[in-house]
N, C-alpha and C positions, 0 to 999 in steps of 0.2 A: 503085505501091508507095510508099507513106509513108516517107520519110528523118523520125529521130527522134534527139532526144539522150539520152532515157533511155527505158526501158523500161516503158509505165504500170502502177501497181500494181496497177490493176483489173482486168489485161488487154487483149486486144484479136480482138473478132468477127471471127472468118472469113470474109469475104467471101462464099465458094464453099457450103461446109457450115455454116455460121452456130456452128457452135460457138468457145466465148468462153477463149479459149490464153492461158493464164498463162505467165509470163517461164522459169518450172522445167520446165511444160512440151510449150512447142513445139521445133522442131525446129530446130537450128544450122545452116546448110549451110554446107560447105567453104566457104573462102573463103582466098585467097592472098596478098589486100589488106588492108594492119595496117589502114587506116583506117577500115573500121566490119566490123561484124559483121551477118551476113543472117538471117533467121529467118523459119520456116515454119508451116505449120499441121500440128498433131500430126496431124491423121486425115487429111485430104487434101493435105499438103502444098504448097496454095497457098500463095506467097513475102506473106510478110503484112508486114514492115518492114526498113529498115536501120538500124541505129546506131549512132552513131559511139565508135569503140574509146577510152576513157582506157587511156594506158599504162601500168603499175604504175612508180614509180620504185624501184629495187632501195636497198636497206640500203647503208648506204657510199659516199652519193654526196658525201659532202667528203672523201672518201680524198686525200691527197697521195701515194699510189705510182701512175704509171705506167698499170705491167701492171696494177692492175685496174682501168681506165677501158679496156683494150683487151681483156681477159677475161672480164670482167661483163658488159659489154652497157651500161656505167652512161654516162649523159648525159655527153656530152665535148665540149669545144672542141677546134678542131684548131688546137694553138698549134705548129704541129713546124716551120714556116718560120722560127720565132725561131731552129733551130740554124742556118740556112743564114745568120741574120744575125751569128750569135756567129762563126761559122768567117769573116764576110767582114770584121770588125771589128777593124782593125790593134792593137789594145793587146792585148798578152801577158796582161795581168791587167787586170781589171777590177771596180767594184764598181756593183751594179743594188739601186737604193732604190727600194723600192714600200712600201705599206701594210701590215699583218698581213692574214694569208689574202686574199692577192692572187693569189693561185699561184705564188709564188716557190720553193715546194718542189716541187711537184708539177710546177713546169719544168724544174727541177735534176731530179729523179728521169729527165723524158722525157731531159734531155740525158745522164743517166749508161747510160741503154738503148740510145742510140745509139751511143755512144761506145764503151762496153764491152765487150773483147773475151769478156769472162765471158754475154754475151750473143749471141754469134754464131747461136747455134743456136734461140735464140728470137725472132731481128729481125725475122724476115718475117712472122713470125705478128703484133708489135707494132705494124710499121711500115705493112705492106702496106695502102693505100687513103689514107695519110696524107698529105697533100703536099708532105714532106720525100721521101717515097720516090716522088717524082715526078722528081727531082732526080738523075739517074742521075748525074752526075760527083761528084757529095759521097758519095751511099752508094756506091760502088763505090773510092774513095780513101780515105774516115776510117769509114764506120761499122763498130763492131765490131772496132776495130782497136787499141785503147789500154785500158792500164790505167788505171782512173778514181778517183782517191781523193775518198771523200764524208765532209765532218764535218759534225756537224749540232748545233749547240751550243744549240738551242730547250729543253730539258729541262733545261740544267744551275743548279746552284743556284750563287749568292754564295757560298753557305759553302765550296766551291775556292778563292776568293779570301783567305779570312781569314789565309793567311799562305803564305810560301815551301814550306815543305812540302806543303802541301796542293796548290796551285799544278802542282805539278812530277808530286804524285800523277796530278792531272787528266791532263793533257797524256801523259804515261808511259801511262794510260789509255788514253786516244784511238788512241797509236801502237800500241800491240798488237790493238788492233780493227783498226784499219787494216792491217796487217800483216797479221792473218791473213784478212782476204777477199782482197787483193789479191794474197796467193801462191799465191792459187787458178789464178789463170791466169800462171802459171810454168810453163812444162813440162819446160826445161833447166835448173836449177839447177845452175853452178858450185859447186865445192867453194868457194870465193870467195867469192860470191853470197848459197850458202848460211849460211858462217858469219857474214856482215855481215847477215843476216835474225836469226839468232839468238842476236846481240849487241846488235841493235836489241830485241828480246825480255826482254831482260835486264837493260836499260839501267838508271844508277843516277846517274852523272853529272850534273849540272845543265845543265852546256853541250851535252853532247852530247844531251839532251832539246832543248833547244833547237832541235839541228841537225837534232835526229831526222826530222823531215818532208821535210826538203831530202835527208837520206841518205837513206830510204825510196824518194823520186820517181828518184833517181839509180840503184839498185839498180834499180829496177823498168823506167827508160829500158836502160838495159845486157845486162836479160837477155831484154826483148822485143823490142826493137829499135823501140820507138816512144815518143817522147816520154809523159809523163804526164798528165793534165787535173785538175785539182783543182778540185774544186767547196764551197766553206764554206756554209753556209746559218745563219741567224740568226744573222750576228755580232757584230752590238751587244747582243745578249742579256745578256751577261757585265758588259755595260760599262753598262748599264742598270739591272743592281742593283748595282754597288758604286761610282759614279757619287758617289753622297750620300758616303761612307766615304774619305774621302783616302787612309789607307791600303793598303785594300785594290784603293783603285785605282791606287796606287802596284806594287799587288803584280803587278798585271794588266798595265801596262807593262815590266815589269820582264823576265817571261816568256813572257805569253799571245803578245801585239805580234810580238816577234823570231820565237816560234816560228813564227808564219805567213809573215813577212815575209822570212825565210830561204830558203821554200819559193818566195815566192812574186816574189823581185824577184832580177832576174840568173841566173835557174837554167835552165842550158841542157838541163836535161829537162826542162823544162816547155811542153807545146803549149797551151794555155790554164788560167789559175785565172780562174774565177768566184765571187763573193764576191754574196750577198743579204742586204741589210741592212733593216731598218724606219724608221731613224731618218738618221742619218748618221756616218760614218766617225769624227768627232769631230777630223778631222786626225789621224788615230794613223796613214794607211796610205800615211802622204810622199804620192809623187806619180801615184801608182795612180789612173788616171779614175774618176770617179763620172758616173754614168746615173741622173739620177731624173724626175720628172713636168716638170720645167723642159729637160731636152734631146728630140732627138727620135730616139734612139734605141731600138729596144725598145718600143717603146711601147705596137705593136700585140699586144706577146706576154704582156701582164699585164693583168687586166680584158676584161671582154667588149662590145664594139661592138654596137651600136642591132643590127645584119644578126642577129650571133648570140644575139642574145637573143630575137629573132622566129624565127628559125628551132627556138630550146631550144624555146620556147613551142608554136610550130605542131606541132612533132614531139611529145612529151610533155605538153603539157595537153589539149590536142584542142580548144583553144577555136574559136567559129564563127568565120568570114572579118568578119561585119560587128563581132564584139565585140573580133580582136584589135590595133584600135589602142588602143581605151578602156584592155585591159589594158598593155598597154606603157606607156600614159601613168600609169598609176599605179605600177607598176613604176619607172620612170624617176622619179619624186615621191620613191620608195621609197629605191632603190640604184643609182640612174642621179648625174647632173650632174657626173660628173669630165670635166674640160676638158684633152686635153693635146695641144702642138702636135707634127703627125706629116706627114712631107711634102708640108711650105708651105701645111698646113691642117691645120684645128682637128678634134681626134678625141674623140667623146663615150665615156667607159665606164661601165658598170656594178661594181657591188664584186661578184665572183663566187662566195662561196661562201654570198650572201644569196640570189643568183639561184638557185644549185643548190638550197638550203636549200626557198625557194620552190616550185622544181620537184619537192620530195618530199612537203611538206607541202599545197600547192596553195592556200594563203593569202599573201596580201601582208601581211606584219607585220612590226614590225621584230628582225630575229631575231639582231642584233649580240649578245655578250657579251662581257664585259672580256675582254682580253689582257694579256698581261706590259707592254705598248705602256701599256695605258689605264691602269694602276696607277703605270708611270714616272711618267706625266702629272700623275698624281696628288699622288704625291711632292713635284713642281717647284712645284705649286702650291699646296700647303701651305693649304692651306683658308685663306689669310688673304683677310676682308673686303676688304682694300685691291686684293691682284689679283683677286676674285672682281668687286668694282666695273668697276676695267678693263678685265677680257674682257667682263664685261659692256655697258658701255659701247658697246666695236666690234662686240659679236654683236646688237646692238640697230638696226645698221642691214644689211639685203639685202648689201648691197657696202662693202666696208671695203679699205683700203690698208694692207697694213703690208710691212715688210724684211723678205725672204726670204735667209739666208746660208750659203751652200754649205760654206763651211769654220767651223765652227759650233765652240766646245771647250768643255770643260770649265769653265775660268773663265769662259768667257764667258756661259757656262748660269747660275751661279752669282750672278753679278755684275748680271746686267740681266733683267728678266722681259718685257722688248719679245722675247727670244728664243728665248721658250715660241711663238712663232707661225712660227719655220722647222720646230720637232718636230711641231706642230699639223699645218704643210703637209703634210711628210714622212711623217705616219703618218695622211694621208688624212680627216682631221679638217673641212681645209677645203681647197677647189681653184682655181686658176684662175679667170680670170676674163675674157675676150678678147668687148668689146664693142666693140670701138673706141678707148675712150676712154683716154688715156694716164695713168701714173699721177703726181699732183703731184712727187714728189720721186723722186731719183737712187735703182736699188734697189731701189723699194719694187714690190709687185704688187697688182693687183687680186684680190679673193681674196671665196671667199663660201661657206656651207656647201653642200654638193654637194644634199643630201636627205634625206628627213623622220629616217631610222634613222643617219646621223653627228651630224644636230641632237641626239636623242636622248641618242647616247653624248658629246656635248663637254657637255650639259649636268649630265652624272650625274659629270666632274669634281669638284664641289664640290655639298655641301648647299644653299650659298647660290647660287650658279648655278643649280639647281636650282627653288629659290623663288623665284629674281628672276626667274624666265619663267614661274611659276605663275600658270595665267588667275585664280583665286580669289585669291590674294591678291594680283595686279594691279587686279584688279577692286576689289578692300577700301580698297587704297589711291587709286585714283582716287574712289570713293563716299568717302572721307573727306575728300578736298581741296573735294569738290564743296559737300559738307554743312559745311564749316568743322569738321570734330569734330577737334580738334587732339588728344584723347586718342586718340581711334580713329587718327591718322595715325600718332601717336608711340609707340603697341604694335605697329601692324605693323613701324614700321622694329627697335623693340628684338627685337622675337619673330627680325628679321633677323638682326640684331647678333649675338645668343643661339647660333643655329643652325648649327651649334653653338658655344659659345663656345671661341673662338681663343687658342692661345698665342700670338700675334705680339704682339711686341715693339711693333711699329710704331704698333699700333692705336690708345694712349691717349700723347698728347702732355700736357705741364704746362699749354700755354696750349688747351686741348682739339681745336683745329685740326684732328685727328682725326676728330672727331664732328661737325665743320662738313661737311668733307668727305666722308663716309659718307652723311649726310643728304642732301646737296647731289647727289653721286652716283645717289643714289638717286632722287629726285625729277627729274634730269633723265632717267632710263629710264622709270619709271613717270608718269610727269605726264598722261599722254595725251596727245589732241591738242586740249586747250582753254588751255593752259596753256604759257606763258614764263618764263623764270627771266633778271635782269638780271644780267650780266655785272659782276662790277667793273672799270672801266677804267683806275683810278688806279692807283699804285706805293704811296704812300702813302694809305692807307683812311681816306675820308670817308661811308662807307656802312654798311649792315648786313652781316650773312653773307652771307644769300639772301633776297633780293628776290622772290617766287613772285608771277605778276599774267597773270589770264586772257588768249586772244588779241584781237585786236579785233573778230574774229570773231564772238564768242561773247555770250549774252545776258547773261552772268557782271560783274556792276560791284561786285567784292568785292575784294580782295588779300592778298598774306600779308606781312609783314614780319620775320622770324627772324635773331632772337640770341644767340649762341653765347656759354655762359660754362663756367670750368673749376672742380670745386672738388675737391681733393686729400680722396684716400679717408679721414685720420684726421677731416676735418673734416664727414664727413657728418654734420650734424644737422636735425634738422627746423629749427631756428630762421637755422642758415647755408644753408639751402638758399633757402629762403623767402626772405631777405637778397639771394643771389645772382639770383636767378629776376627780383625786382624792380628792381634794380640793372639788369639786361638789359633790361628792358624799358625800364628809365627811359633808357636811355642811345638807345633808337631813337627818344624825345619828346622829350630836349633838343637832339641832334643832327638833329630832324629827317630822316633818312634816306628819308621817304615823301615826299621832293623829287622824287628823281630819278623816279618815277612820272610826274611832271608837266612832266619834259627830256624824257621820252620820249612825251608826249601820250598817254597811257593814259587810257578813260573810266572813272575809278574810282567808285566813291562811297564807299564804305568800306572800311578798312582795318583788317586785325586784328594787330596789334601781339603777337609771341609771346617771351619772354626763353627759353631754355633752358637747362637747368643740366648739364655732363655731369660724371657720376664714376667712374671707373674703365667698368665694362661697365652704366652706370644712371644713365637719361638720367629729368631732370625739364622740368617746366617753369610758367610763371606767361602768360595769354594774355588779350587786353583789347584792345576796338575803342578805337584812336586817337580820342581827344573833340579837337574844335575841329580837323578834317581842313581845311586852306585849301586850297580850290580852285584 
């Protein structure tokens, strides 16, 4: 009997009766075992092949609830020993930083199932075969036994914030939702009890909104007689759009902060709060621990490990034994290369809701889409050329070094753009990096983008990060250095500049220094690999801008020599330009500047001498090989 992967279109001859049984039809037989299907001959029923079964993957398979990952039937990781880690975790409160769609919700949901006395009567249907419910001393002490308050602040908009009202609105929201699932599982209401439930209902006060969450957990330890769990989910959400807005992130401190912080520090109903964030805490939550890819907590219970992604695969795509390393390695290229250290060794993960994504679709592509996360980003960096050069810069080599800061704020976001790369780490942009080799300076990590679909999304930050990794116009600008075509080098850098054209302040300086740097910038990303650019060494410049001169490698005996000059937008005229352009040029022949070519034993033969003129966002220029070059 022939083992097959598909069924042939043309049929398949009977052995026995020779007649030729199409797929609609021969005969199915029973069969008990998912992994393939038998099949018969219509008239004699000789067994003519097996096949091996693709599973359907069910609609919803990046649900973050729970129960349908345990009612569906839908592809699941068995993440449920993370609660046995939360319960063995001495901090009262805690905050757990991972990526967007890491399963930070849909861990919170498994842990609100367990917990939940409101769920007693559905646990064993949830739990039963999971490896939490292996754990007889935890479920027979905690599960099913507390009331669990869930906020989930992923959906809310800024516009809460735009002032104290609105603020107070939100929150007063929040606490009557809460309120009313949670007095679901009340069964004794004191007359007490009761009126403090429905004056929390009615609340109008500022402060006592405030308190409201720590009075709810307090009510609710009192009349079940079990401390409360509180679980936040997306809590820098809030604080990620009004972030840009002083005020209104004034406003967010003022009420959002305390109201948690109420609940959530010194409250002696409280058996754990859990807090999931994407970015980091900002220092808003005092002394509360934070858990993210730099400790090794938790680790195993967000993202999926090499084991379970062969196992998603082997179960659900049905691929052969000899094909599925090929797939895993591309997979891993994909949404694999997160590095996190996890008991005195290194743990690789997957981004899991690409894997799932994968496993529905049954193509490897990159299936990222922005987040609330990728827009902040966006924000921070402000499409200016100047830090598009930068990240550019460090994304231009494999492994790059930069300071990773745990207590990260506000101003400090503000103030310095080196600390766009602790949010970059935090929201899974780029990871780890554990080769051995330590890193130069105090602080800093090794760090590198994980895989093809986060390369993807850090470069769709910006237009011009965008373009400055485009193979065609990489390709444009190295064919122009090659060919000496100084117009075709100096459009694609302007078409750069343009794309889109930037309000940054920063970008046009009086003495153009700007547009040296932009240029300069740029040439050292794209130069390729035939091509040097001389340093200046001095304090005070006895040189050109940039110095561009083939390697010694190369068959290349040509060089560049560029001049950078500035001339104020009212003075654009064709006659002060023309003026300036040779002026630049002239100052690279009487200063000689094509010396240092020959400190640094360069075999040159010629040299093309270029002046530049920049104005405002419109760069010229005047370019001429150096006559009488002294060897």
């Amino acid at each position: 009997m022939d083992f097959l992967n598909s069924y042939p279109a043309d049929g398949i001859p009977c052995p026995t009766c020779q007649l030729l049984c199409k797929s609609s039809s021969c005969h199915v037989i029973e069969n008990d075992d998912e992994d393939f299907t038998r099949y018969s001959c219509a008239r004699c029923r000789t067994e003519l092949c097996k096949i091996k079964t693709i599973l359907q993957v069910p609609v919803g398979i990046c649900s973050s609830n729970f129960k349908d990952f345990q009612t569906n039937k839908l592809p699941y990781v068995d993440k449920t020993l993370l609660i046995k880690e939360i319960y063995e975790n001495e901090a009262e409160a805690f905050v757990i930083i991972r990526p967007p769609v890491f399963g930070k919700s849909l861990n919170l949901s498994m842990i609100s199932h367990f917990f939940s006395v409101l769920e007693r009567n559905s646990f064993e249907k949830l739990f039963e075969g999971t490896k939490i419910f292996q754990e007889k001393g935890i479920v027979k002490e905690h599960a099913s036994k507390y009331a669990v308050i869930h906020l989930n602040f992923g959906a809310f908009s800024a516009a809460y914030c735009h002032s104290e009202k609105k603020i107070l609105e939100f929150l007063k929201y929040k606490l009557k939702q809460i309120q009313r699932r949670s007095s679901l599982s009340l069964r004794n209401l004191n007359d007490s009890d009761r009126k403090a439930l429905e004056e929390l209902d009615n609340i109008e006060d500022p402060a006592a909104i405030i308190q409201g969450l720590r009075t709810l957990s307090e009510v609710l330890h009192r009349v079940s007689g079990q401390k409360c769990i509180l679980l936040i989910d997306d809590f820098d959400t809030l604080i990620k759009r009004t972030i840009d807005n002083k005020k209104d992130f004034e406003v967010l401190k003022a009420y959002y902060f305390p109201f948690l912080m109420n609940a959530l520090k010194e409250n002696q109903s409280l058996f754990r709060g859990i807090i999931t964030s994407c970015t980091t805490t900002f220092g808003l939550l005092g002394d509360i621990p934070n858990y993210s890819f730099l400790e090794e907590n938790f680790q195993a219970g967000f993202g999926y490990t090499e084991e379970e992604v062969r196992e998603l695969v082997q179960k659900w795509r049905r691929i052969r034994d000899d094909k599925i390393d090929q797939e895993l390695r591309n997979l891993r290229d994909y949404y694999g290369g997160y590095q996190v250290p996890y008991k005195g060794q290194i743990l690789g993960l997957y981004h899991p809701i690409s894997v799932m994504k994968y496993l529905g679709e049954g193509e490897i592509e990159p299936y990222w889409e922005p987040t609330s996360e990728t827009y902040f980003l966006r924000d921070l960096h402000k499409n200016s050329p100047k830090k598009a050069l930068e990240m550019a810069e460090v994304l231009s080599h494999d492994v790059f070094e930069q300071k990773i800061e745990r207590d990260l704020t506000r101003v400090d976001l503000h103030k310095n753009n080196e600390k766009l790369w602790t949010l970059l780490f935090f929201a899974g942009y780029v990871t780890q990096v554990f080769d051995g080799i330590a890193p130069q300076k105090e602080g800093y990590l090794r760090l590198t983008v994980p895989n093809k679909e986060r390369w993807r999304a850090i470069r769709s930050m910006s237009g011009r990060l965008e373009l400055i990794f485009d193979e065609r116009f990489q390709e444009g600008i190295r064919e122009a250095l090659q060919k000496f075509d100084v117009k075709g080098l100096f459009s694609g850098i302007n078409n750069w500049i343009r794309e889109p054209i930037p309000d940054d302040p920063e970008l046009v300086y009086p003495d153009g220094i700007a547009y040296r740097d932009i240029v300069k910038g740029l040439l050292k990303i794209l130069r390729g690999q035939d091509w040097d650019i001389i340093e200046e060494k001095n304090e005070i410049r006895k040189r050109s801008d940039i110095i561009l001169v083939p390697k010694r490698a190369t068959e290349i005996k040509r060089a560049y020599i560029f001049e950078f000059e500035f001339l104020a937008k009212e003075k654009r005229m064709e006659k002060n330009l023309r003026e300036k352009q040779r002026e630049a040029y002239k100052q690279v022949l009487e200063k000689k500047y094509w010396k240092v070519i020959l400190e640094e034993e360069y075999d040159i033969e010629e040299i093309l001498g270029v002046g530049v003129v920049g104005c405002d966002l419109w760069l010229t220029f005047y370019r001429d090989w150096i006559p009488k070059y002294e060897k």
